[in-house]
C-alpha positions in Angstrom: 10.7 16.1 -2.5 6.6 16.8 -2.2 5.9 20.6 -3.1 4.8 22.0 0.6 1.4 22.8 -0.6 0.7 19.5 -1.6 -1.5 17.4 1.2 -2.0 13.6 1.0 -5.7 14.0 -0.2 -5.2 16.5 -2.9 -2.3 14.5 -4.1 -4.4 11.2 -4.2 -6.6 12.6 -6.2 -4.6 14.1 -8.2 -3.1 10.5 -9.2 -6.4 9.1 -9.1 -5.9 7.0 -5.5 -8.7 6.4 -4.1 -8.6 8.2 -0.4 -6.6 6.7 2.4 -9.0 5.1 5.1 -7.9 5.1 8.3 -6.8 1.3 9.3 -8.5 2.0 13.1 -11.7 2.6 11.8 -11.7 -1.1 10.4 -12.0 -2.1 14.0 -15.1 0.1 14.8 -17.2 -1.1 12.1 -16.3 -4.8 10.9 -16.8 -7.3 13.6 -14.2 -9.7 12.4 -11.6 -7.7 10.3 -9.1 -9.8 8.2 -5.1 -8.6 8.1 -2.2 -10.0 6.3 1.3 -9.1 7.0 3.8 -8.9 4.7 5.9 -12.3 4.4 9.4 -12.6 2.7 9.2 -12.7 -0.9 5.3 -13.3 -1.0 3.8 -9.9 -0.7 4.5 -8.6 -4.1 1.2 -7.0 -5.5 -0.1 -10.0 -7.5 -0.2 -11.8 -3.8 -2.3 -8.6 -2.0 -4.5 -8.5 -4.9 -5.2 -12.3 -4.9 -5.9 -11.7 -0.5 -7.9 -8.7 -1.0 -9.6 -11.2 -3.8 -10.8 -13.2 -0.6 -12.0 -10.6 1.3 -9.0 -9.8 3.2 -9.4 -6.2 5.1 -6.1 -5.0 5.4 -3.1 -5.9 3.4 0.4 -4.6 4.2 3.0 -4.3 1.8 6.6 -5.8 2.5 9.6 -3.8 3.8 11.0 -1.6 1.2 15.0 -1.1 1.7 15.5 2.5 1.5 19.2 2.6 0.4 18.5 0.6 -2.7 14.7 2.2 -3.5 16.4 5.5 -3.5 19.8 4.5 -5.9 18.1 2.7 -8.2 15.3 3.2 -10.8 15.0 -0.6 -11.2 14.6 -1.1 -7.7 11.5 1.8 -7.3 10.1 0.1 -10.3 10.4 -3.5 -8.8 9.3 -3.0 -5.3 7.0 -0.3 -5.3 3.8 -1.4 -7.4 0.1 -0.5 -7.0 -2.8 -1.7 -8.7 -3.8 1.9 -9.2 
């Protein structure tokens, strides 16, 4: 669990993220903005990096199963992967 006094802005910087932007506002300042959804067993990161590589806006990540993410320290470490 998150200590209480811990927001999501001092906590990115805290791990060096670089701050959340809000998705919307990609809609009131691009003309065209470019979104990839997650597709089975091809949004790992190396994929998002390689879309985000050609200019892609927005890049979700795939579904993480909760059950397993929380079990097992091989499944966080497998399925939950930043470039950060």
């Amino acid at each position: 669990m998150w200590p209480d006094n811990i927001d999501d802005s001092s906590l990115s910087r805290q791990m060096g993220w670089s701050p959340l932007k809000n998705p919307v506002d990609l809609f009131d300042s691009e003309p065209i903005v470019k979104i990839c959804a997650p597709m089975v067993r091809y949004s790992k990161l190396s994929f998002r990096t390689l879309v985000r590589k050609y200019d892609c806006d927005l890049c979700y990540t795939p579904m993480i199963i909760a059950a397993d993410f929380v079990r097992s320290l091989k499944a966080r470490h497998s399925e939950f992967t930043t470039n950060q």
